[in-house]
C-alpha positions in Angstrom: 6.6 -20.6 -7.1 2.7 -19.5 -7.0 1.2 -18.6 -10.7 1.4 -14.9 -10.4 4.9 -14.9 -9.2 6.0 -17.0 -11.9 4.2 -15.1 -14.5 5.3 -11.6 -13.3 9.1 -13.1 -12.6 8.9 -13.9 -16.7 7.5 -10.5 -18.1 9.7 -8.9 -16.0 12.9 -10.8 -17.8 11.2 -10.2 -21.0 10.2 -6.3 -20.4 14.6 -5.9 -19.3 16.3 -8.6 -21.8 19.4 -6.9 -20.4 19.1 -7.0 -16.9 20.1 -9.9 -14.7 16.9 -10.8 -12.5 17.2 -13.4 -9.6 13.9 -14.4 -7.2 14.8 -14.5 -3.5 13.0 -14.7 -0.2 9.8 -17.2 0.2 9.6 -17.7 -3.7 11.9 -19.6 -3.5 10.2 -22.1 -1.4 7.0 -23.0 -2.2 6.5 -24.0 1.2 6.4 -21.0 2.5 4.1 -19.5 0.2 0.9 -18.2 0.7 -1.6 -15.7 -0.8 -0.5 -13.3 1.8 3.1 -13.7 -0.3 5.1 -11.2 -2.2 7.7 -11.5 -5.1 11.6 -10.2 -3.7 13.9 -9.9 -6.7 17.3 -8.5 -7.3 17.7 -6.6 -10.5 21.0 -5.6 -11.9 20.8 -3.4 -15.0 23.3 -0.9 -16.8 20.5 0.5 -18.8 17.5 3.1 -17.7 14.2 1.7 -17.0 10.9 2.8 -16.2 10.4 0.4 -13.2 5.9 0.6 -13.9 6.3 -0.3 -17.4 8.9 -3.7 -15.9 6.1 -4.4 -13.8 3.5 -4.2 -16.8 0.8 -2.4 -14.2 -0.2 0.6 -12.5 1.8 1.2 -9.4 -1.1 1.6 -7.1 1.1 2.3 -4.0 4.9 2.2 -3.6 8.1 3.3 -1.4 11.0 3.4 -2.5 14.6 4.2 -0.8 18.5 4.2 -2.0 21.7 3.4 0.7 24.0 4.6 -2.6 24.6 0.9 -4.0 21.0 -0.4 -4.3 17.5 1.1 -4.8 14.7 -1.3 -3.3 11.4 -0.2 -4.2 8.6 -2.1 -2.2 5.3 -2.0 -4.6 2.0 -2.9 -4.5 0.5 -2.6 -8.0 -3.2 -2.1 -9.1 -4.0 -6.1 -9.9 -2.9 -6.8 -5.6 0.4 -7.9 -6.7 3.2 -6.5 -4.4 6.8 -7.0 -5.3 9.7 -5.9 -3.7 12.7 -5.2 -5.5 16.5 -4.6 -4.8 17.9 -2.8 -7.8 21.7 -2.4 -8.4 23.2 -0.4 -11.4 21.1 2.2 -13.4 18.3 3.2 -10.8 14.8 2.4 -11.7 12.4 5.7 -12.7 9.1 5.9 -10.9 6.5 7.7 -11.6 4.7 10.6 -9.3 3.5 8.6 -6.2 -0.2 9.1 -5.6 -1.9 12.2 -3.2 -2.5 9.5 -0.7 0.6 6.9 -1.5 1.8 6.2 2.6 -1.7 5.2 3.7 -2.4 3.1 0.3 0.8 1.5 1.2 0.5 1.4 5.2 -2.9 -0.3 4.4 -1.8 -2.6 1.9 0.9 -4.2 4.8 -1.8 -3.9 7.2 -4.1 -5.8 5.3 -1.4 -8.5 5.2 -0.5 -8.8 8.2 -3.7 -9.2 9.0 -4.1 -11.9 6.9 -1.6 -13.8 8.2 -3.2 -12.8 11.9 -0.1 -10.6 12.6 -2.8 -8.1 14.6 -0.3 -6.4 16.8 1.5 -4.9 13.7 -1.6 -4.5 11.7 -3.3 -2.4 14.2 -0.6 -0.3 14.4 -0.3 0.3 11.1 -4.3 1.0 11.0 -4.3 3.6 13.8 -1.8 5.3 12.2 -4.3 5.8 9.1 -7.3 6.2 11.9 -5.3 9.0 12.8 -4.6 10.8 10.0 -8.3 10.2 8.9 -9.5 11.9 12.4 -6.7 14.9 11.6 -9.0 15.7 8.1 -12.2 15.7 10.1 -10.6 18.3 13.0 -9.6 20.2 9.4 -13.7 20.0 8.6 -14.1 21.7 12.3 -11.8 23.9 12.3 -13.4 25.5 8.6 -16.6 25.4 9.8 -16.1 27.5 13.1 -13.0 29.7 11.6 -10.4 28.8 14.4 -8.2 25.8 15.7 -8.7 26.6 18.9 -12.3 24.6 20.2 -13.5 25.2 23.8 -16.5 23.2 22.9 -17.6 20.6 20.7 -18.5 21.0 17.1 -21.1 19.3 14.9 -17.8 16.2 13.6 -17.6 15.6 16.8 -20.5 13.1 16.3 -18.3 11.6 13.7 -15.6 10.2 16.0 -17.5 6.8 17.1 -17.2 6.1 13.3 -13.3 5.7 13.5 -13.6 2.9 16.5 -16.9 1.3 14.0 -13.7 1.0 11.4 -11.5 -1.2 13.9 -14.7 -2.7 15.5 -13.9 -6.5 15.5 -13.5 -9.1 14.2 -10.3 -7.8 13.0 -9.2 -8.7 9.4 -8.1 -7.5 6.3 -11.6 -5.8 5.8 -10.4 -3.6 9.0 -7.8 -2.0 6.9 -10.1 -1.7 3.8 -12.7 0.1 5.9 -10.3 2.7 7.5 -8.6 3.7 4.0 -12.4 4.3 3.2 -12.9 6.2 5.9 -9.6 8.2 5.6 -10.6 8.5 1.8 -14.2 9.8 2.7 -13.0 12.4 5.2 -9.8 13.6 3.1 -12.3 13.7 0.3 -14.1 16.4 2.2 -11.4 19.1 2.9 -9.9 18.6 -0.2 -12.2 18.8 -3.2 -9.0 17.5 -5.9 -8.7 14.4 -3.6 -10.1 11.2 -4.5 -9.7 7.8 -2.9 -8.7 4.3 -4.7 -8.8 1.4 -3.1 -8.6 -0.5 -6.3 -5.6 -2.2 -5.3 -6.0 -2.7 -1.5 -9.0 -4.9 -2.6 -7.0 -7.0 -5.1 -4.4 -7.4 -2.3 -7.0 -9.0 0.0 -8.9 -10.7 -3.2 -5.4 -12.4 -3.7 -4.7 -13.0 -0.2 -8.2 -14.9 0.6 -8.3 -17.1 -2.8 -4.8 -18.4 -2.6 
């Protein structure tokens, strides 16, 4: 087991001394580790917990779904770490995902997967955020001119070659980090609250190239 997993695998037994935590999945084998790797555990606890406070950091990006037995809450915190956990009992309390949590999240995978030269699933996951990035710009047009209806082209269209300069090769993990900027540049612009983080996208590709 890699230092980080090891290390986060022990705070989490000591931030639950009640809960039953067991590793599964690639951790198990340091063979099949890498820096691409995540931690899988299974956690069984009767008692309420906050499940950011067991992973002793921000929750930078998360999902998290429930078949009525088990919760399994896939996260990627702020420090790059991502760990996926399958919990059974008392379900684990998240906080309020962040404004922009599915692309942080889609971009953390893709960013993997790229790593690992998976670019088939990567790029799918990074046109998806392309997309969405493009659908804040048409926003931007359709403000400036008053309608969403557009015969002709408006001054963003001049901003569209900038979404193919984002997946311009080589591809990498750098191609996900540059379309979450983009996507956080564009959103940033129709919605004045909105700011983008990429804090932890770039400790999940910090970890993935030094490991």
């Amino acid at each position: 087991m890699s230092s980080w997993q090891a290390d986060s695998l022990a705070a989490m037994t000591d931030a639950l001394p009640g809960a039953d935590i067991e590793p599964y999945g690639s951790v198990t084998d340091p063979a099949l580790l890498d820096g691409w790797s995540d931690l899988d555990v299974v956690i069984t606890s009767h008692a309420a917990f906050e499940v950011q406070e067991a992973l002793q950091e921000r929750l930078w990006a998360f999902q998290s779904t429930s078949d009525g037995d088990a919760q399994v809450v896939r996260a990627v915190l702020a420090d790059g770490r991502r760990i996926d956990a399958t919990i059974h009992g008392t379900p684990g309390t998240l906080p309020m995902p962040p404004a922009d949590n599915q692309v942080r999240f889609d971009t953390a995978l893709a960013a993997v997967r790229f790593g690992r030269g998976s670019h088939l699933m990567a790029l799918h996951l990074t046109l998806g955020v392309i997309r969405e990035a493009l659908v804040h710009r048409m926003v931007a047009a359709d403000r400036t001119v008053g309608t969403t209806h557009h015969r002709s082209e408006t001054r963003y269209c001049a901003d569209a070659p900038l979404a193919l300069e984002a997946l311009a090769e080589p591809l990498g993990p750098q191609t996900a980090l540059d379309a979450y900027e983009l996507y956080g540049a564009w959103r940033s612009a129709t919605e004045p609250g909105y700011s983008a983080d990429a804090v932890g996208l770039q400790a999940v590709i910090g970890l993935g190239r030094v490991s």
